[in-house]
Each structure stands twice: as C-alpha cells, then as structure tokens.
C-alpha positions in Angstrom: 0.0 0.0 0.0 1.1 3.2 -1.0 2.2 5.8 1.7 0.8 9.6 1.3 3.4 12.0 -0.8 3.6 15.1 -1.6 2.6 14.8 -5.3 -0.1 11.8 -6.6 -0.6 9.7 -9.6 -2.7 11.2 -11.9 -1.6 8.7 -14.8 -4.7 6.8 -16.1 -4.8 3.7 -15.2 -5.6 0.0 -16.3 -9.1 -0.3 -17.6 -9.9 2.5 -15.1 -12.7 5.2 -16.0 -12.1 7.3 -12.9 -10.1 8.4 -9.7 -11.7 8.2 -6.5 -10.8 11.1 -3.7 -12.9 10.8 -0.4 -12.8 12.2 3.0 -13.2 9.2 5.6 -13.2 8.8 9.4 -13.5 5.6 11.4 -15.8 4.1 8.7 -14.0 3.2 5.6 -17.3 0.9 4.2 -17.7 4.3 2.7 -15.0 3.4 0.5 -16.2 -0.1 -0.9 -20.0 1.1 -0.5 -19.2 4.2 -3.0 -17.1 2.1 -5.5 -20.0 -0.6 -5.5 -22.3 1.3 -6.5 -20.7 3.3 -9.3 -20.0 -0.5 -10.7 -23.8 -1.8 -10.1 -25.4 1.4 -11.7 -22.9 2.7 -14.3 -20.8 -0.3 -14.8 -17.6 1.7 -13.7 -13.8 0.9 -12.5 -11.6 2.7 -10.4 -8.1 3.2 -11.1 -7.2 4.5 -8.3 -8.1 5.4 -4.9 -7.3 8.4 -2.7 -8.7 8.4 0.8 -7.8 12.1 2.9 -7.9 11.2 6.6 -6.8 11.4 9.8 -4.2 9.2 11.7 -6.8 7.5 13.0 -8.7 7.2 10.2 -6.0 5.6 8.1 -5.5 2.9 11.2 -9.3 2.3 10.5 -8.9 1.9 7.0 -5.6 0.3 6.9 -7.1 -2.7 9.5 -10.8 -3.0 8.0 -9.7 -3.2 4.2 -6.4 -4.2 4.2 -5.9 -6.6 7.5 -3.2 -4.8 9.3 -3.3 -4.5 12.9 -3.3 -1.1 13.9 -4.4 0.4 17.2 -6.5 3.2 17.4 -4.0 6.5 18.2 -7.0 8.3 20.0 -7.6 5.6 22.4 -4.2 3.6 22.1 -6.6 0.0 21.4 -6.6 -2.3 18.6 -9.0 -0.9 15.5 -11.3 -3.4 15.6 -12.9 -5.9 12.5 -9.4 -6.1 11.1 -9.8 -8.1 8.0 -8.1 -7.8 4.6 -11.5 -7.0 2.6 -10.3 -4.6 -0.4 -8.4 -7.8 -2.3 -11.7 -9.4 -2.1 -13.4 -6.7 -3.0 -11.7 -5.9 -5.5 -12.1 -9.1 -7.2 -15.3 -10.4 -6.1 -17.1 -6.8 -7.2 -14.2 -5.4 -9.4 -13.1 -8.7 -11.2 -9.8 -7.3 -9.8 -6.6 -10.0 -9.2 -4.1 -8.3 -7.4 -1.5 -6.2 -9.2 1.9 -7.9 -8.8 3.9 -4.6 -8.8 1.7 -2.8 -6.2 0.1 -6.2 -4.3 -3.3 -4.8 -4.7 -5.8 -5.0 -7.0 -6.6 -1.4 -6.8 -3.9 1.5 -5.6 -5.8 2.5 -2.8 -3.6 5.4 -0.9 -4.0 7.4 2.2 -3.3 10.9 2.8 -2.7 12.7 6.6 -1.6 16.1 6.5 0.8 16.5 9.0 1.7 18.9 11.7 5.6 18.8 12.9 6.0 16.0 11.0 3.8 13.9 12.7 -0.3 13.0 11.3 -3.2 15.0 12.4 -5.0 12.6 14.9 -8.4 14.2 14.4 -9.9 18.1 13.3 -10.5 20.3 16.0 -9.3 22.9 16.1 -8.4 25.9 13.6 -4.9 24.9 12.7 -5.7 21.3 12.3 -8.9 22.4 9.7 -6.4 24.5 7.7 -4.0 21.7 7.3 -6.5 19.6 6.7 -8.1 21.6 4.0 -5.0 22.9 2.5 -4.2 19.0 1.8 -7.3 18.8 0.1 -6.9 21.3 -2.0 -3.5 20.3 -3.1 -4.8 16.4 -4.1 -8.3 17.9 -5.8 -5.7 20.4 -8.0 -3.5 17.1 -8.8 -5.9 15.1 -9.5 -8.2 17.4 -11.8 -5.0 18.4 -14.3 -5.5 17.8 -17.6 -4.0 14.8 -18.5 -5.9 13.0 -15.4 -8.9 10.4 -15.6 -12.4 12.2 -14.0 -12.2 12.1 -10.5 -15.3 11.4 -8.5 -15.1 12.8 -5.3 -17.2 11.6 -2.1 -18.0 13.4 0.7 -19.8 10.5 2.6 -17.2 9.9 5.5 -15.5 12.0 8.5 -16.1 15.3 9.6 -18.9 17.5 8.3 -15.9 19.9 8.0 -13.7 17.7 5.7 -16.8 17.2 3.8 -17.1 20.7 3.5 -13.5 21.6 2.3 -13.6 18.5 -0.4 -16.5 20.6 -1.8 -15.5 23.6 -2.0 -12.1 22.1 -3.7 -14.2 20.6 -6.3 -15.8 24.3 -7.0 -12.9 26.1 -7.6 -10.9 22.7 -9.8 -13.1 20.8 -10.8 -13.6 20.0 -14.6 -16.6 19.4 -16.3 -16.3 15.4 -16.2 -15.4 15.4 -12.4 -17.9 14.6 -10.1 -19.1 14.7 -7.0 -21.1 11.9 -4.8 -22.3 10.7 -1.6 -23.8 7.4 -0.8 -26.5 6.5 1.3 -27.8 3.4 2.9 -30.9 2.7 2.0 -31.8 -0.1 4.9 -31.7 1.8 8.5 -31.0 -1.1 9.7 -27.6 -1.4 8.3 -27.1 1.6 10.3 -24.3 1.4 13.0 -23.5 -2.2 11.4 -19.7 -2.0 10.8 -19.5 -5.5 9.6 -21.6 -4.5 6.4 -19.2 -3.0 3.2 -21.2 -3.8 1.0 -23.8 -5.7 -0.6 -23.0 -9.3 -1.7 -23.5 -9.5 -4.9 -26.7 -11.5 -6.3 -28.2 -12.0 -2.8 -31.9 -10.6 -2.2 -32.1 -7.3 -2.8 -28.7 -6.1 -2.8 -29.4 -3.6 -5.8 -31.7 -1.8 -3.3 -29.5 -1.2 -0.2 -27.6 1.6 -1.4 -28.6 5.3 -2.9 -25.6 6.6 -4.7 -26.2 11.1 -5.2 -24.8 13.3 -7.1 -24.0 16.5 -5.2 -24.3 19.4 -7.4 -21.9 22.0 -6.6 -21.2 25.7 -8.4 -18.3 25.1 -10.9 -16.2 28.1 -10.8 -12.7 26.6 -12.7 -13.5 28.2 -15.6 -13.9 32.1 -14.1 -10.9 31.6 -11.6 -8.4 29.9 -14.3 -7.1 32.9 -15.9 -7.7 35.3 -13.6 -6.0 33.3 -10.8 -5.3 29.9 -10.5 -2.8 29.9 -13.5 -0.8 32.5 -12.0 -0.4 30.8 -9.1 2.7 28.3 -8.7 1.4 25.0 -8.3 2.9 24.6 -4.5 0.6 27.9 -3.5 -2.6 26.3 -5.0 -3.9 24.5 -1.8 -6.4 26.6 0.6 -4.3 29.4 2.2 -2.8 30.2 -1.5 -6.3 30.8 -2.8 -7.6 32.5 0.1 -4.5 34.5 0.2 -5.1 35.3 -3.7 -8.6 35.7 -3.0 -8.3 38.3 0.3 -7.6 41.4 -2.1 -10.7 40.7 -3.9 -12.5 40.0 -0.8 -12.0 42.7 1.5 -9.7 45.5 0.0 -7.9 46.4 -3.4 -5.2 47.6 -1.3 -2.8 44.8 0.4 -1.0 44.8 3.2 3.0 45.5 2.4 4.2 46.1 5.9 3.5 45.4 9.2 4.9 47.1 12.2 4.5 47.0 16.1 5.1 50.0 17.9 6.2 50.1 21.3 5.9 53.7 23.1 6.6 55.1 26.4 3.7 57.4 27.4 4.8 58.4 30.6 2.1 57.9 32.4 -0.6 59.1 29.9 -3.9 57.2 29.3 -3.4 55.1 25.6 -2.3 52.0 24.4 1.3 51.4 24.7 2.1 49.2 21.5 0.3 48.9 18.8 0.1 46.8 15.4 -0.1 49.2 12.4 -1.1 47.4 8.9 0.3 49.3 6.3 -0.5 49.3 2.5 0.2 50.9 -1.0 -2.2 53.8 0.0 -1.3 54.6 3.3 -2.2 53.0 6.7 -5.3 50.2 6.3 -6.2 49.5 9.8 -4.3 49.1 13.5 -4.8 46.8 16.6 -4.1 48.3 19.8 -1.9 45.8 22.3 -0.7 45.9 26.1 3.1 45.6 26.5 2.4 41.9 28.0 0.8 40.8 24.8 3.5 42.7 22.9 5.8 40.4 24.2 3.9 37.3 23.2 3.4 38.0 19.6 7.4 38.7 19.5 8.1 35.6 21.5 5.8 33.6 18.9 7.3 35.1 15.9 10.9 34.5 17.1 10.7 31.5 17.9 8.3 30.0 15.0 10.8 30.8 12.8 13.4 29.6 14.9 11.8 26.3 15.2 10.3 26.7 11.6 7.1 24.8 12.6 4.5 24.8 15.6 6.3 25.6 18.6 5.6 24.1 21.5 4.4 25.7 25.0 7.7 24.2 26.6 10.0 26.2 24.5 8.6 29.1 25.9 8.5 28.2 29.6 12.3 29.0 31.4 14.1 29.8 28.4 16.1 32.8 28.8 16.1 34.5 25.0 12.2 34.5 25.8 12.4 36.2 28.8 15.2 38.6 27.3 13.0 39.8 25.1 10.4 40.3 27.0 12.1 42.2 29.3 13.5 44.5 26.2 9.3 45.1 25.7 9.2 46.0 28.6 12.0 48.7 29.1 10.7 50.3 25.5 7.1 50.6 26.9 8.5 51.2 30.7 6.3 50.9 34.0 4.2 47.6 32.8 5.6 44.8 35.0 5.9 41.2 32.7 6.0 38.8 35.1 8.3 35.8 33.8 6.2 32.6 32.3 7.0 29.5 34.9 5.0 27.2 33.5 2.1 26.1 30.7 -0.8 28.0 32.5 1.0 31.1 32.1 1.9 30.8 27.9 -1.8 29.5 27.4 -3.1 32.6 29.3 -0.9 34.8 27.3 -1.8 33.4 24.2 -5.6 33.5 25.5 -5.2 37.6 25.7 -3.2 38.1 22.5 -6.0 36.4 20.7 -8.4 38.7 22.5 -7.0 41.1 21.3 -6.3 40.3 17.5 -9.8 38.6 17.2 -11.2 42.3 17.4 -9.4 43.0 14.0 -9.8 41.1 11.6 -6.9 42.8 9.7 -4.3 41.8 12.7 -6.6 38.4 13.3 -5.9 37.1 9.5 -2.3 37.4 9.9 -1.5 37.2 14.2 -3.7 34.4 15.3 -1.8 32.1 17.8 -3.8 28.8 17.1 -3.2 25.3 19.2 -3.3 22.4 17.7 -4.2 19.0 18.6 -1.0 17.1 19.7 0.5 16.6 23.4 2.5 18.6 24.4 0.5 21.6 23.6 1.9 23.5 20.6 0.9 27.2 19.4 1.6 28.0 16.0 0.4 30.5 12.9 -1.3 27.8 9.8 0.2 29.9 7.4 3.9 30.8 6.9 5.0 33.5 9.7 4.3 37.0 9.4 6.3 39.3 8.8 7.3 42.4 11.5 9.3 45.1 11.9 9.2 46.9 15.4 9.5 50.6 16.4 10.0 52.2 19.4 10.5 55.7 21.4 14.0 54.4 22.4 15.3 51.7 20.5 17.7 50.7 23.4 20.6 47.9 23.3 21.3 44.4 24.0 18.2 43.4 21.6 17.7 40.0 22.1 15.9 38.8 19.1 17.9 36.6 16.2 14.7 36.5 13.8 13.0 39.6 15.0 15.2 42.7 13.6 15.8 45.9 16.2 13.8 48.3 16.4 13.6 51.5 14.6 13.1 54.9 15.8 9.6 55.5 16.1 8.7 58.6 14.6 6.5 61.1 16.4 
C-alpha cells in the first residue's frame, strides 16, 4: 500500500474510468460502498483510490480493508474488525486479481496532513482544519489536471468539516467530467453495522440497499483559471494560497505590504502602549491596539516560529532565557508595565488566550497574528500559514536586543 506524498498519480490507469478522492473517518465501508455502486449502476472501475484522513482514520482503514493491525491512536486500542477486505473486493465486485507490482488489486492510498512532521489525529481545532483543507486542496488540483482520468469525489465519510472543504475544492478545480457523490444506505437497519461493506453481490435485494447522489456543486474553474489559478505556482494552489489570492478581492484592493508594532513610552498618559499598524500601497489600512504583555507574546511567537520553523511548543517558551530577554527588552521600550516571567504552561496559554483577544477584534491583525493550538501533546501554538512578517518601532530603541529573527527596532517617529 502506498504511503501519502507530496505529489499523486494522476496517470490513467488499467481499464480505469475514474479516480476516486474521499474524506473518511473511522468508517472506511464508505470506501467499498461508493465504488460498489458506481460499478452496479454505471458499470464503472476505479483506477485509483485516494482516501484524505486522519491518523486515525488511516488505522481504520488500513485494518478494516487491508488486515493490518493497527491500534487506534486516540484511544491507544486495537481498531477493531481487522480483515483484509479490499483484495476481495476488489475481485469479487471489481473482477480485480491483485496487481503484482503494487500487491493490490486497486492502488488505494491514504493521505494525513501533517503537523511537525507527525499525522493530524483528528480536526478540532483551527490549525488542524487549515491543514486539513490545505491538503485537500493540493490532491483535488493534482488530480483534476488535464492529463488526469475524472475524478469522483465523495463526501460521505469524516467530519462535516472535511466534507465541506472536499466541496469547496471541487468548486474552484473541478472540470466538467469530475464529479461529486455521496452514498447512502438505504436499509436503517444497516445503520451502526460496521460488519456490512457492502452488498453481496446476487443475494436478495442487494441492488436496493444503497442510494448513490450526485451533489451538485457551483463550478467556478473556468472564471478563476485565468484570472487566478494559472498564476499561481502550483505549491501555492492548496487553501491558504487561494484564500491568500482571493483576500484582495474579498476585503480590499489595497494589500497589506508592511506590518509594524510600535512600542511607546507614554509616561504615564492614558493610551495603548504598543500597537500593530497594517500598512498598504495607500497609506495605513487598519491598526490593533496591544498591552506591552501581549506585545511580548506576539514577539516571542514570531521568534521563535521561525526559529523552530514549525508549531512551537508551549515548553519552549517556559524558562528559556532569550524569551524572557526579550520580554524584558518590551518592557524597558514601553516602561512601568511589569511582565512577570512565564514559569509554567498556564501562564503561555493565558498569554496566548489575551493576544487572541486582542487580535480577534481585527480582523486585519486576526488574518495574519492568530496564535492557534493544535491537537498534539504537548500543547503547541503556531500561525497555519507561513509566519508574518514584522518590523518593530519604538520611542527608544535601546541595546542588548535579544531577538535573532525579530530585527531591532527603529526609531519611532512622532
């Protein structure tokens, strides 16, 4: 069995009339049950088979169709029902003998975007959708090019939320022979029965247990082509390129070309102490008002993101004197504001907790600053997209700056 990779087959393959690419959780039937019925009703084959999941959903899939044991990485105990049903399937439904170079019948491939280099165990939180979707995008763009066989997607297993990016994929890529289903079964009382796959074929009323739709969706390929997709490189096509491409569009003709936090000594006068100001082509397009403490988080994330140049985690910010350095250098540019040092998790997730507060009241500084956690132990905090960049200013610009990443400041001008 194939592992994920960065780039997928699109080659057509033997006496195949389509790709497959669906979304699944803990219930890979969906996999046989689509495939089943797209050969019962329109006589068709698969080529190949893409399945976008989580690490637990690949354990799932890996032990129910292919017989490997595999424990469950949520709840560290064996998947259970492992049996090596796809070869079987494959032949009994496909007429399918398994493919000596590969070992199986059908290539049947999973994809888990990753985070740290290690799988997403589930989608819950912000960071983990974002990966998840970008991923998505990236195999629906592969797999729609133009020397590929249709693709059907199916948006029948997981999360209601990887259902929802696989569709929106399909409306910005997909071509006008791609497809998009979701299957149904027709007896309720083959609900919650994770023995049934699908129907054996010629027994009673196997034609009737399934309900195969076709999910219209709004095809947009055609209007975003030349105006954007094509002038995208094909590594900035997944979900954050085309939201990135999209945000001008969307919200402003005017783009963001500089970002700066100022850090200001007021003496003792009422008013925000730093400050994020969003600069563009025309002049100044919004700012985001901070307190010195969660002025020295944001820098503290920044330098150490790209220091670690992936999520970091909350332990690399707890004792480790370069953070505390440079918060102490926010606060002698700001003056007065005590930051207390960060002794253990509580304190980063608190600090993270207010900086978000903070952001999330513009979204100018919340598309680009959000501090997101994602769904791994130990905690880690991280920004989905690449870092921002930041250049600071201050009253004083002092010495002894402790940031590597993070350039001194600048005079501020006042």
């Amino acid at each position: 069995m194939p592992d994920s990779d960065d780039q997928v087959s699109t080659a057509n393959g033997p006496a195949g009339d389509y790709n497959l690419l669906i979304a699944t959780g803990q219930t890979p039937q969906v996999i046989t049950e689509t495939i089943f019925e797209l050969k019962r009703t329109e006589d068709l084959q698969p080529a190949a088979v893409h399945v976008v999941t989580t690490r637990v959903g690949k354990a799932y899939g890996e032990a129910q169709l292919l017989g490997e044991e595999r424990d469950d990485p949520a709840r560290g105990t064996p998947v259970p029902g492992t049996e090596a049903r796809w070869p079987t399937f494959c032949e009994d439904v496909l007429g399918h003998e398994a493919d000596e170079s590969s070992g199986l019948p059908v290539d049947l491939t999973f994809h888990v975007p990753e985070v740290g280099g290690r799988g997403l165990d589930d989608i819950r939180q912000k960071g983990d959708d974002t990966r998840f979707g970008s991923r998505t995008y990236e195999l629906v763009e592969q797999l729609t090019r133009e020397e590929a066989l249709p693709l059907v997607g199916s948006i029948a297993g997981g999360r209601k939320t990887m259902s929802a990016h696989l569709m929106t994929a399909f409306s910005v890529y997909a071509r006008p022979n791609d497809r998009l289903t979701h299957i149904l079964l027709a007896d309720p009382s083959l609900e919650g029965d994770h023995s049934f796959f699908y129907p054996e074929t010629g027994s009673p009323g196997y034609s009737r247990l399934l309900d195969l739709v076709d999910v219209r969706f709004p095809r947009l390929r055609t209007l975003l082509e030349a105006n954007l997709i094509d002038s995208l490189p094909e590594d900035r096509r997944d979900l954050e390129g085309i939201l990135d491409a999209l945000e001008p569009h969307v919200t402003s003709a005017r783009t963001v070309s500089s970002v700066t936090l100022e850090l200001r000594d007021h003496k003792g006068k009422v008013g925000h102490k730093a400050r994020l100001v969003f600069t563009g082509p025309d002049g100044t397009l919004g700012t985001c008002p901070l307190t010195p403490k969660q002025a020295s988080t944001l820098l503290a994330f920044a330098e150490l993101r790209d220091y670690y140049d992936e999520p970091v985690p909350n332990t690399a910010l707890i004792g480790r004197p370069a953070v505390e350095a440079c918060r102490a250098a926010v606060q002698r540019l700001c003056a007065e504001e005590e930051l207390n040092d960060w002794t253990g998790p509580n304190d980063v997730s608190k600090a993270v907790a207010d900086l978000n507060d903070a952001v999330g009241a513009v979204p100018l500084a919340a598309r680009l600053f959000q501090v997101e956690g994602t769904s791994r132990d130990p905690v880690l905090y991280d920004w989905p997209s690449e870092t921002p960049p930041l250049q600071v200013a201050a009253q004083h610009t002092g010495e002894d700056w402790p940031f590597r990443y993070v350039s001194s400041p600048r005079r501020l001008q006042t």
